[in-house]
PDB file with SEQRES, HELIX, SHEET and CRYST1 records, atoms N, CA, C and O in Angstrom:
SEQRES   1 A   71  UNK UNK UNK UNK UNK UNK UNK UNK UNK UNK UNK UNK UNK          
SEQRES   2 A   71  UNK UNK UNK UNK UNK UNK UNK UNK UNK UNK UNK UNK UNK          
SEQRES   3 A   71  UNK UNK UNK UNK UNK UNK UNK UNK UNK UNK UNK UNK UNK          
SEQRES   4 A   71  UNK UNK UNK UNK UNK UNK UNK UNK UNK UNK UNK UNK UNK          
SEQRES   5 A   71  UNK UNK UNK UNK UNK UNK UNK UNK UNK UNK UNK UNK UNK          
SEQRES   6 A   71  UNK UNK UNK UNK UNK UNK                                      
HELIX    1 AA1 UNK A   22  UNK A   31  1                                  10    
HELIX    2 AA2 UNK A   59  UNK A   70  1                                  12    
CRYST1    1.000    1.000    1.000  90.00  90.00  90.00 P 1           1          
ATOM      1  N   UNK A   1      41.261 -63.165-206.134  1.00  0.00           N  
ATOM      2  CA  UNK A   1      42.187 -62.110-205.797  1.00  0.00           C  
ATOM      3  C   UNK A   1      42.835 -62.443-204.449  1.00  0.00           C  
ATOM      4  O   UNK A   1      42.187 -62.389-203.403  1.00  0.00           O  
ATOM      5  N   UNK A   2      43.785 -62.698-204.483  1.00  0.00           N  
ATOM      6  CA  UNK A   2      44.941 -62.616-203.458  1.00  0.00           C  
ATOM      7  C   UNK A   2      45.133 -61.338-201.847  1.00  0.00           C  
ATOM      8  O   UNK A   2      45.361 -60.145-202.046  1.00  0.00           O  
ATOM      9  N   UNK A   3      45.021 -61.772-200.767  1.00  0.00           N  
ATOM     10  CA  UNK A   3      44.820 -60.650-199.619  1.00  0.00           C  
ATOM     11  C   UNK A   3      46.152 -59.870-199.494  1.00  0.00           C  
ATOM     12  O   UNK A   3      47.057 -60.652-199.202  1.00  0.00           O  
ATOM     13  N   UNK A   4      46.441 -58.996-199.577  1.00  0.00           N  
ATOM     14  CA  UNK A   4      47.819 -57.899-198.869  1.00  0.00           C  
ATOM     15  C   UNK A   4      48.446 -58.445-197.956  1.00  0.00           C  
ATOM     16  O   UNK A   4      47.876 -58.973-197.002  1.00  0.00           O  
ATOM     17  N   UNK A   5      49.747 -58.405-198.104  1.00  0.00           N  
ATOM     18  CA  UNK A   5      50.421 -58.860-196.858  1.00  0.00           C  
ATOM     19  C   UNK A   5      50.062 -58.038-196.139  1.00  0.00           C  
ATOM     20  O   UNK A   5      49.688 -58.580-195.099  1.00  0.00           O  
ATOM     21  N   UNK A   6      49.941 -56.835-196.089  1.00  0.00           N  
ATOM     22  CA  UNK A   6      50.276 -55.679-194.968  1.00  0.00           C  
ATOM     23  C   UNK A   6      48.722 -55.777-194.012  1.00  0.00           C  
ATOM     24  O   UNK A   6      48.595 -55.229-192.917  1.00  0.00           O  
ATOM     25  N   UNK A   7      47.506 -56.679-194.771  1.00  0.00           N  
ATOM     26  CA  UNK A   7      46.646 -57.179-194.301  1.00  0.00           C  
ATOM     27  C   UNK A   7      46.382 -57.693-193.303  1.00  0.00           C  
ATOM     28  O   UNK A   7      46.684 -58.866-193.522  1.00  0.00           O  
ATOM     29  N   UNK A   8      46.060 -57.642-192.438  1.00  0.00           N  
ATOM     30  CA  UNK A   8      46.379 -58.789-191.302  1.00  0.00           C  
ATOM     31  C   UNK A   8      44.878 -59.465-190.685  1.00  0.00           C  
ATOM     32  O   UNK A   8      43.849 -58.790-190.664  1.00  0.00           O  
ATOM     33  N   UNK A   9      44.933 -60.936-190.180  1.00  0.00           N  
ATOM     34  CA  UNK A   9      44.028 -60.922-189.191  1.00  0.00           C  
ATOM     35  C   UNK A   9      43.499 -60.901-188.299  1.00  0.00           C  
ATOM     36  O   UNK A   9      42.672 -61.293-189.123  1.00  0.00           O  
ATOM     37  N   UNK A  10      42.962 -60.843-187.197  1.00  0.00           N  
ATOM     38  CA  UNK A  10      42.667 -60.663-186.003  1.00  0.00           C  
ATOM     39  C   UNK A  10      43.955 -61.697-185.330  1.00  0.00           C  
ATOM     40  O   UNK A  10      44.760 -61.203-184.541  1.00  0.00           O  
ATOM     41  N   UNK A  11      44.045 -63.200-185.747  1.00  0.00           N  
ATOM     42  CA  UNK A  11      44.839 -63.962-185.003  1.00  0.00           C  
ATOM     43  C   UNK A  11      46.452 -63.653-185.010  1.00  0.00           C  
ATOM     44  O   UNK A  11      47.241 -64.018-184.139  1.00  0.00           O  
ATOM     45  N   UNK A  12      46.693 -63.071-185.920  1.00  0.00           N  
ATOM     46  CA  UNK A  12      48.125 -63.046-186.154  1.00  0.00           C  
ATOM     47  C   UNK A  12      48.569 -61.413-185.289  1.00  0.00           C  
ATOM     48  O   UNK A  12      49.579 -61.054-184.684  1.00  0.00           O  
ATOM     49  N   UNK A  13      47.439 -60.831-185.566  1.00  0.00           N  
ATOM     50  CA  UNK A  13      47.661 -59.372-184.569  1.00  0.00           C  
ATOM     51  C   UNK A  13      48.067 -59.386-183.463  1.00  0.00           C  
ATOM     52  O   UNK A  13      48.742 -58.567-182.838  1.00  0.00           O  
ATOM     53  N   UNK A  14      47.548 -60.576-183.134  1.00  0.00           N  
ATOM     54  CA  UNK A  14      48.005 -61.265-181.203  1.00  0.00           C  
ATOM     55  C   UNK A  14      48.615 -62.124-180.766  1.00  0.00           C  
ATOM     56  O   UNK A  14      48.432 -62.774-179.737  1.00  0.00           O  
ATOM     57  N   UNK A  15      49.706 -62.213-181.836  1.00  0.00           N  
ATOM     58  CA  UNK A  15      51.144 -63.230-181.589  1.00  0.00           C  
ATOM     59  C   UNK A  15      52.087 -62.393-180.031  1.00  0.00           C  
ATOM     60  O   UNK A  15      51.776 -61.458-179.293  1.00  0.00           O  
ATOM     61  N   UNK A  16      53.169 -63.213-180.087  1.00  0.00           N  
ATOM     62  CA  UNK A  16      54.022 -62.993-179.249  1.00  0.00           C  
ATOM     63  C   UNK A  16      54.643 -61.423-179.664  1.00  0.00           C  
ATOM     64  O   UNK A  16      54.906 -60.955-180.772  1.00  0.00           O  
ATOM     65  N   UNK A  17      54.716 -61.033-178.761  1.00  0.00           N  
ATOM     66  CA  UNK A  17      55.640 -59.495-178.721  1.00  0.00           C  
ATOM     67  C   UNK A  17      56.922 -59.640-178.009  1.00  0.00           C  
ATOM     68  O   UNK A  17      56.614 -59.925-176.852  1.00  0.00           O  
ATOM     69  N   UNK A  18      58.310 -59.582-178.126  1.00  0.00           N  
ATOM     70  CA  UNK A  18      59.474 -59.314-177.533  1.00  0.00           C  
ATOM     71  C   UNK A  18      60.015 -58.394-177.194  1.00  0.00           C  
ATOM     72  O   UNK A  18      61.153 -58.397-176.724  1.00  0.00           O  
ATOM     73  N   UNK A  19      59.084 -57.104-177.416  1.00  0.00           N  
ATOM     74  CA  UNK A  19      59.273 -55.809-176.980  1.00  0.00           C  
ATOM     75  C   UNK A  19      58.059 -55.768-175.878  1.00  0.00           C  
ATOM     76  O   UNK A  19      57.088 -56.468-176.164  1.00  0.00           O  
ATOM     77  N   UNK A  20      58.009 -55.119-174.801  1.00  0.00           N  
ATOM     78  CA  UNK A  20      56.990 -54.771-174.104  1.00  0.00           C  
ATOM     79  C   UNK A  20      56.890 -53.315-173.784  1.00  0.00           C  
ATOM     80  O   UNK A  20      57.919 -52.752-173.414  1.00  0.00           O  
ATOM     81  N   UNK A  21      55.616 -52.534-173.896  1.00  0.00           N  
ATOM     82  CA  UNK A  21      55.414 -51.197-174.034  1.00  0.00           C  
ATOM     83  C   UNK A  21      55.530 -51.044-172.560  1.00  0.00           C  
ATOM     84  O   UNK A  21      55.409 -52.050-171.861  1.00  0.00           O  
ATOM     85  N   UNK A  22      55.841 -49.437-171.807  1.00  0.00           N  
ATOM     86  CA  UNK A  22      56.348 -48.972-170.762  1.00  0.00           C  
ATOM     87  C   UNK A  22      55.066 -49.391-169.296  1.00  0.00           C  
ATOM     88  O   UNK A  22      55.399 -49.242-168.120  1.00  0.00           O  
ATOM     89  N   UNK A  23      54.019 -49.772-169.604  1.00  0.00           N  
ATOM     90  CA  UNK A  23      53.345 -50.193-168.943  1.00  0.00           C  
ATOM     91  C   UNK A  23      53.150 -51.338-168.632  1.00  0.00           C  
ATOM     92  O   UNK A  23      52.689 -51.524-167.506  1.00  0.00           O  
ATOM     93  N   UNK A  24      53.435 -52.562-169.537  1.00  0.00           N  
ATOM     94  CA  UNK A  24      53.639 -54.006-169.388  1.00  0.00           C  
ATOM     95  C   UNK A  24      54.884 -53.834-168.590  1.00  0.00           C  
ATOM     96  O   UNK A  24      54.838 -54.238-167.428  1.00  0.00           O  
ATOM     97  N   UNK A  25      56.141 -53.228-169.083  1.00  0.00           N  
ATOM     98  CA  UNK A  25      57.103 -53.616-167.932  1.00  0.00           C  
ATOM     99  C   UNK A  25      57.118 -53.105-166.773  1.00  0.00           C  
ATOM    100  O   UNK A  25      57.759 -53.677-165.891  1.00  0.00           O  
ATOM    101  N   UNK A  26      56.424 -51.919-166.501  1.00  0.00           N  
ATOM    102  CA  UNK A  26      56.083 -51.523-164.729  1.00  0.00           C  
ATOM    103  C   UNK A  26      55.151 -52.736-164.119  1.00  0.00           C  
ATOM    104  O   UNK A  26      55.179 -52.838-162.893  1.00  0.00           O  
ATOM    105  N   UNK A  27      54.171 -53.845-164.987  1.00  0.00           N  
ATOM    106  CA  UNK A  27      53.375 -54.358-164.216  1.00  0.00           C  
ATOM    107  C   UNK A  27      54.690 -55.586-163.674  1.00  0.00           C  
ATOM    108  O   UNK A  27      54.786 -56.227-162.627  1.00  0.00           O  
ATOM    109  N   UNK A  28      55.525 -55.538-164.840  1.00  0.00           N  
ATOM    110  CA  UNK A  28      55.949 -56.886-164.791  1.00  0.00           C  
ATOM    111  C   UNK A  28      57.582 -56.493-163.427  1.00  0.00           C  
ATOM    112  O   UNK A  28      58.261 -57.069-162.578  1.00  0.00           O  
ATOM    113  N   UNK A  29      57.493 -55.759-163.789  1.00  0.00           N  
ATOM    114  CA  UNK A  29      58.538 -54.954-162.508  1.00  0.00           C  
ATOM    115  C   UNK A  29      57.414 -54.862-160.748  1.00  0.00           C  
ATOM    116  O   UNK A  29      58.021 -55.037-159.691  1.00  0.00           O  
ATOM    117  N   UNK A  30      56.711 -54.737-160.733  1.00  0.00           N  
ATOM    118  CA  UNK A  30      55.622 -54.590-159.776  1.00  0.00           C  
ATOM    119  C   UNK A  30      55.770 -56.309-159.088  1.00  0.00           C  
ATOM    120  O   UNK A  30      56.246 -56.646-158.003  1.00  0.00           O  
ATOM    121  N   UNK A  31      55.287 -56.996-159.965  1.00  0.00           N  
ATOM    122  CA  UNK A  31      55.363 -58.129-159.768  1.00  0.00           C  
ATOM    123  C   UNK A  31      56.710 -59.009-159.173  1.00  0.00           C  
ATOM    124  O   UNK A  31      56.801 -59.856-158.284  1.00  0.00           O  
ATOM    125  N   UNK A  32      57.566 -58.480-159.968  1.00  0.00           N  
ATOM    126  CA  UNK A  32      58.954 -58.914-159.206  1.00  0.00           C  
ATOM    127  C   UNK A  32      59.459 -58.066-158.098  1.00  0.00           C  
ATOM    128  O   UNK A  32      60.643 -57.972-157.772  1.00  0.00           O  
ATOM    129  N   UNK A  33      58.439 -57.448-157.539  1.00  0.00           N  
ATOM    130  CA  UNK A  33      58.784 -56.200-156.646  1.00  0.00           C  
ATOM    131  C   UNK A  33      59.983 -55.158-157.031  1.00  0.00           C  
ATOM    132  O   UNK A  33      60.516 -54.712-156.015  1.00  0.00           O  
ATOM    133  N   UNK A  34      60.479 -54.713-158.125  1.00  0.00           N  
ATOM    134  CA  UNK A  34      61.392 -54.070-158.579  1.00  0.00           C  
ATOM    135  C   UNK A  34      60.806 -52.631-158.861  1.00  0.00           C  
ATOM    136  O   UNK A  34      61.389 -51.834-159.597  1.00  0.00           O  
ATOM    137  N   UNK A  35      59.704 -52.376-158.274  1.00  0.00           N  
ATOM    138  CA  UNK A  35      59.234 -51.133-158.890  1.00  0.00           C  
ATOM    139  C   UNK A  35      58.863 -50.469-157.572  1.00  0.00           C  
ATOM    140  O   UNK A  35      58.050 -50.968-156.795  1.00  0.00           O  
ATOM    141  N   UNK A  36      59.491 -49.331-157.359  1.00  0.00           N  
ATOM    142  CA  UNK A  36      58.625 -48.222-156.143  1.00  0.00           C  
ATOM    143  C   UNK A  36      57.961 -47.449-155.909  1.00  0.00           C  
ATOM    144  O   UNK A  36      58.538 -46.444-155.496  1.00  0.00           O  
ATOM    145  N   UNK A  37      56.728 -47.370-155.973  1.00  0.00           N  
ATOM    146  CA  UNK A  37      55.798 -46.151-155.974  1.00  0.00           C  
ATOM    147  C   UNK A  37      56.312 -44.888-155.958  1.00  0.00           C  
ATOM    148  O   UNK A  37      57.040 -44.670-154.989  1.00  0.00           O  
ATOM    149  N   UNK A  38      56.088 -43.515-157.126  1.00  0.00           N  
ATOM    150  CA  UNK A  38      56.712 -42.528-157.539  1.00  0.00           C  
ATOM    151  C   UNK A  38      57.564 -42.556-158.245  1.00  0.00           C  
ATOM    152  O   UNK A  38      57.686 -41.500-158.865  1.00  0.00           O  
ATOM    153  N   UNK A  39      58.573 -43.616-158.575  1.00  0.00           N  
ATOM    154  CA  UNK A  39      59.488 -43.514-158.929  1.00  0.00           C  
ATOM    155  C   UNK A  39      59.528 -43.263-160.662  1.00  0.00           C  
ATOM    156  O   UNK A  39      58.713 -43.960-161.267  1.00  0.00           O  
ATOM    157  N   UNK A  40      60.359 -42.375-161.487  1.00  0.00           N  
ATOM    158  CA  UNK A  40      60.085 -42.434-162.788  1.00  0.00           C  
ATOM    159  C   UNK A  40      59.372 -43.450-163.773  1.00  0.00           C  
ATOM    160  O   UNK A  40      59.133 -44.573-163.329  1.00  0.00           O  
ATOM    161  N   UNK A  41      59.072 -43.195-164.865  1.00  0.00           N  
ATOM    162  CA  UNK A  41      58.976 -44.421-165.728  1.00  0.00           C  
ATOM    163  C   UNK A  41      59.746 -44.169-166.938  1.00  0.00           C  
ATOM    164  O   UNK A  41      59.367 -44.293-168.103  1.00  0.00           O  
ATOM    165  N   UNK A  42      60.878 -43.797-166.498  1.00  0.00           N  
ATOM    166  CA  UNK A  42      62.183 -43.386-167.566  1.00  0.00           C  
ATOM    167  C   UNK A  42      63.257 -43.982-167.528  1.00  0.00           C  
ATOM    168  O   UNK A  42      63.862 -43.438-166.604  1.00  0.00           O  
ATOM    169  N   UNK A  43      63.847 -44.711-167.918  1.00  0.00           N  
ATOM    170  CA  UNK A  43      64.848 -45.386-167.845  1.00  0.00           C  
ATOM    171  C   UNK A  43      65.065 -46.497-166.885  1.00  0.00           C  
ATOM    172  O   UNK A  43      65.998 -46.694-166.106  1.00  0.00           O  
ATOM    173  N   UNK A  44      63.501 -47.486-167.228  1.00  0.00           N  
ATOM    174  CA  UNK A  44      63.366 -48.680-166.953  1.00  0.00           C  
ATOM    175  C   UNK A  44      64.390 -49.443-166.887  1.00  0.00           C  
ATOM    176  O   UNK A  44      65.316 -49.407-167.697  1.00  0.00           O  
ATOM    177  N   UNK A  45      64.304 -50.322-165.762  1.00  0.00           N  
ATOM    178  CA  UNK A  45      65.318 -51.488-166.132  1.00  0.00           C  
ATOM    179  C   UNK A  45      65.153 -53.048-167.178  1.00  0.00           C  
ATOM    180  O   UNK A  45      64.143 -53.719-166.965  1.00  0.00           O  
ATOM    181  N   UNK A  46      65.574 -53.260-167.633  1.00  0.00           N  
ATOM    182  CA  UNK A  46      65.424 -54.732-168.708  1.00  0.00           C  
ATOM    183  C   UNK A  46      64.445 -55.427-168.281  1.00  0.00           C  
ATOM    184  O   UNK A  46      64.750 -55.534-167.093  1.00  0.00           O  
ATOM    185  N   UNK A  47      63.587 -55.916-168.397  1.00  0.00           N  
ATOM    186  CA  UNK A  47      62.679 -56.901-168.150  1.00  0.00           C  
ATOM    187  C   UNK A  47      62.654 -58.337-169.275  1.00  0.00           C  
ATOM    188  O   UNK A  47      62.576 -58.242-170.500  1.00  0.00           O  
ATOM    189  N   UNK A  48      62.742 -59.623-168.497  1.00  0.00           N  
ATOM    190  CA  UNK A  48      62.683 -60.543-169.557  1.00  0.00           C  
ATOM    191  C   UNK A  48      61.291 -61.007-169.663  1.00  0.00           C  
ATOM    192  O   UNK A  48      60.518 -61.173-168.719  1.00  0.00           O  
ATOM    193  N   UNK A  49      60.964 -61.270-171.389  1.00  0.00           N  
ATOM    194  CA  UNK A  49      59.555 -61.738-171.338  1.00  0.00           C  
ATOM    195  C   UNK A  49      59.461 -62.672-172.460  1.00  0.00           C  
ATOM    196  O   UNK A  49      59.329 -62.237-173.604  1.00  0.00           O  
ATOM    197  N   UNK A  50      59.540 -64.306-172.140  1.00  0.00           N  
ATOM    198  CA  UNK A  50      60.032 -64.825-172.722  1.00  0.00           C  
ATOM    199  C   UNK A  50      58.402 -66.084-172.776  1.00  0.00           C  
ATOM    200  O   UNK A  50      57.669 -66.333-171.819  1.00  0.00           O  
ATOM    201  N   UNK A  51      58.309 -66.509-173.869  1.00  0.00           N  
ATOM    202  CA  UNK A  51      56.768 -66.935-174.277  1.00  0.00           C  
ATOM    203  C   UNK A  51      56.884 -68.647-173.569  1.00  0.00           C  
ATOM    204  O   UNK A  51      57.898 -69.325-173.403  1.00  0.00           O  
ATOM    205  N   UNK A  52      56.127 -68.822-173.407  1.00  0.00           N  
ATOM    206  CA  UNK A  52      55.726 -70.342-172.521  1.00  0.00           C  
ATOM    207  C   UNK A  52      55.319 -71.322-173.287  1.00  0.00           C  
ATOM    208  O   UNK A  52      54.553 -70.698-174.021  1.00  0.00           O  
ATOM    209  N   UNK A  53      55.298 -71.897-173.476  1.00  0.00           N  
ATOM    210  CA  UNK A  53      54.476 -73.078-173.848  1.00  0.00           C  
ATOM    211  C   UNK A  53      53.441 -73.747-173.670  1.00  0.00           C  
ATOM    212  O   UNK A  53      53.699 -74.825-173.135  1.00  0.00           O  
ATOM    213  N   UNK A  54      52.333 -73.582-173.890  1.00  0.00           N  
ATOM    214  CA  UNK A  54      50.952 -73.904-173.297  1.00  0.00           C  
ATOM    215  C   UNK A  54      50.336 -74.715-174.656  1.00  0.00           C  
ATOM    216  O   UNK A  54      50.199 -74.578-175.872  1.00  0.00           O  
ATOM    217  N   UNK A  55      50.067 -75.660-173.551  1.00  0.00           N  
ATOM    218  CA  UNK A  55      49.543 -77.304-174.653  1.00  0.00           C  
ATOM    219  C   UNK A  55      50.291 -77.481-175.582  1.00  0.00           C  
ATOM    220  O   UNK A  55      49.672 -78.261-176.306  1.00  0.00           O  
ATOM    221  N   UNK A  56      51.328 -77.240-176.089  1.00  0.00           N  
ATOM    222  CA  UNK A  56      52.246 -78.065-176.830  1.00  0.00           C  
ATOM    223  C   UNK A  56      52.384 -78.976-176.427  1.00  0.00           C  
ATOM    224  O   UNK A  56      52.453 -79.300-175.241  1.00  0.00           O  
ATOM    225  N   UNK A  57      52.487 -79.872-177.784  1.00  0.00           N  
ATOM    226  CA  UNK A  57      52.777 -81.611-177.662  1.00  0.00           C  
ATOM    227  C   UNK A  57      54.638 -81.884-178.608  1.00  0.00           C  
ATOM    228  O   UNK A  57      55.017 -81.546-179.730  1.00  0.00           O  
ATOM    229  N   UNK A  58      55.357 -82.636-177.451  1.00  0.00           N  
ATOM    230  CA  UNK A  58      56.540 -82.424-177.180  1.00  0.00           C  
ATOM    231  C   UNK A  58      56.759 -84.179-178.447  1.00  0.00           C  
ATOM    232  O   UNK A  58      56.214 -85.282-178.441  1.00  0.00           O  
ATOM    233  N   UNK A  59      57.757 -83.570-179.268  1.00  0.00           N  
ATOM    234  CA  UNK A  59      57.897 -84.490-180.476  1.00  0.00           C  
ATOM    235  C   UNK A  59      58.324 -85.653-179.785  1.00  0.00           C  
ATOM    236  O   UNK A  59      57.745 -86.701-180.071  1.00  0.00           O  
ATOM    237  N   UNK A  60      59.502 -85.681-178.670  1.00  0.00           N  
ATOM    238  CA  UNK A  60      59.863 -87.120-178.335  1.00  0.00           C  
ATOM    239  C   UNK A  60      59.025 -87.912-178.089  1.00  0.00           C  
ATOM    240  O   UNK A  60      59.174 -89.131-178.172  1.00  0.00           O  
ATOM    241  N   UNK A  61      57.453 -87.010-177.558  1.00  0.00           N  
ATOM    242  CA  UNK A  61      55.909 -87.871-177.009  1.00  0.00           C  
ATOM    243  C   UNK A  61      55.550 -88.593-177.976  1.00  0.00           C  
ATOM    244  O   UNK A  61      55.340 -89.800-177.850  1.00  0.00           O  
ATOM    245  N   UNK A  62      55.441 -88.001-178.989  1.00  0.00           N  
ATOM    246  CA  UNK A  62      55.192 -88.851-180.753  1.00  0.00           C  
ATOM    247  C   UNK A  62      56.104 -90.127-181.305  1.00  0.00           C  
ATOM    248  O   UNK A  62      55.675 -90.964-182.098  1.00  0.00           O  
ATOM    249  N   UNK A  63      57.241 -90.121-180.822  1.00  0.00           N  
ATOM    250  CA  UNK A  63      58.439 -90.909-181.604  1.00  0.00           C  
ATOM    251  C   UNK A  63      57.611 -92.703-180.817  1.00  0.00           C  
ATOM    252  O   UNK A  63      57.218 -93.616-181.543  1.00  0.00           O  
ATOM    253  N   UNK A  64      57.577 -92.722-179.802  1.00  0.00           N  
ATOM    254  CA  UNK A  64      57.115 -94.146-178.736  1.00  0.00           C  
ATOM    255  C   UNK A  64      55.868 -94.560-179.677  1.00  0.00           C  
ATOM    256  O   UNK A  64      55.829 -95.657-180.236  1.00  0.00           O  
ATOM    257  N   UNK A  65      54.954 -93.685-179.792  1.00  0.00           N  
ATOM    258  CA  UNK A  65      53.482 -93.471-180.408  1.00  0.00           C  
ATOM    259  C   UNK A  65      53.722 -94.319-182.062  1.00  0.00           C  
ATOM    260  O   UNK A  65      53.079 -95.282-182.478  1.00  0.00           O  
ATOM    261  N   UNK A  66      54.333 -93.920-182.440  1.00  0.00           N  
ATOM    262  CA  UNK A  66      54.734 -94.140-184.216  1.00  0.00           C  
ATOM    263  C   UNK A  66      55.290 -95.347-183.828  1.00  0.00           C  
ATOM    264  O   UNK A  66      55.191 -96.177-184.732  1.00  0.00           O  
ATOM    265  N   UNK A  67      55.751 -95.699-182.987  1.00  0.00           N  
ATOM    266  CA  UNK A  67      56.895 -96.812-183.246  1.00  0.00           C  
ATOM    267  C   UNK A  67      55.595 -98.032-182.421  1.00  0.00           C  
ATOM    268  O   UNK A  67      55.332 -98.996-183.139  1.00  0.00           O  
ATOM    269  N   UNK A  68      55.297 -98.015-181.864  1.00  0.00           N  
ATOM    270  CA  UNK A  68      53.894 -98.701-181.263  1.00  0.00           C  
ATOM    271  C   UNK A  68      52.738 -99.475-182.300  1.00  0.00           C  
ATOM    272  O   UNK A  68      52.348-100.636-182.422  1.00  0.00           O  
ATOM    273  N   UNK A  69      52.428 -98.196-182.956  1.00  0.00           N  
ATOM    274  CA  UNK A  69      51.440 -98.246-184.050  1.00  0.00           C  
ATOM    275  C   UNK A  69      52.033 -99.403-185.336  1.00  0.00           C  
ATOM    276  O   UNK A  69      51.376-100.308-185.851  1.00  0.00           O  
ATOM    277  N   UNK A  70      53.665 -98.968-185.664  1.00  0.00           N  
ATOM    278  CA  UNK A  70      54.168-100.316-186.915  1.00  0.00           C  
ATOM    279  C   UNK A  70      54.230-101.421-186.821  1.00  0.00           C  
ATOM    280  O   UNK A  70      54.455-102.037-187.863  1.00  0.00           O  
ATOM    281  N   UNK A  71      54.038-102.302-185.372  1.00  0.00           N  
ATOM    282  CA  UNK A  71      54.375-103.029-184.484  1.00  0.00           C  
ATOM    283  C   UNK A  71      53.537-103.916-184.838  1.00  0.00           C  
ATOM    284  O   UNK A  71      53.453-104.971-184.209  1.00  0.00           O  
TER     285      UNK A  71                                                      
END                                                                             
């Protein structure tokens, strides 16, 4: 028997988000010093939150590698 899409698993639950809830962007406003103590949490300003790259292996690294190995 086949799992539900609507199923999910723990790993995929904790992908990247491109929305950030009103508390991620006060930390992330805090941090860029854009945020002032008291001040609303209504009509935030834009925050960019854009995903990194951590241990990715970069394809041009592979192309030298392959071409080495036929040699």
């Amino acid at each position: 028997m086949s799992l539900d899409k609507s199923l999910k698993t723990a790993a995929n639950l904790s992908r990247h988000r491109n929305v950030l809830r009103r508390h991620e962007r006060i930390d992330v406003l805090r941090e860029e010093e854009r945020w002032r103590e008291g001040q609303a949490p209504v009509g935030l300003p834009k925050v960019a939150h854009r995903k990194a790259n951590i241990g990715g292996k970069d394809k041009k690294a592979k192309g030298p590698e392959k071409e080495e190995g036929k040699k």
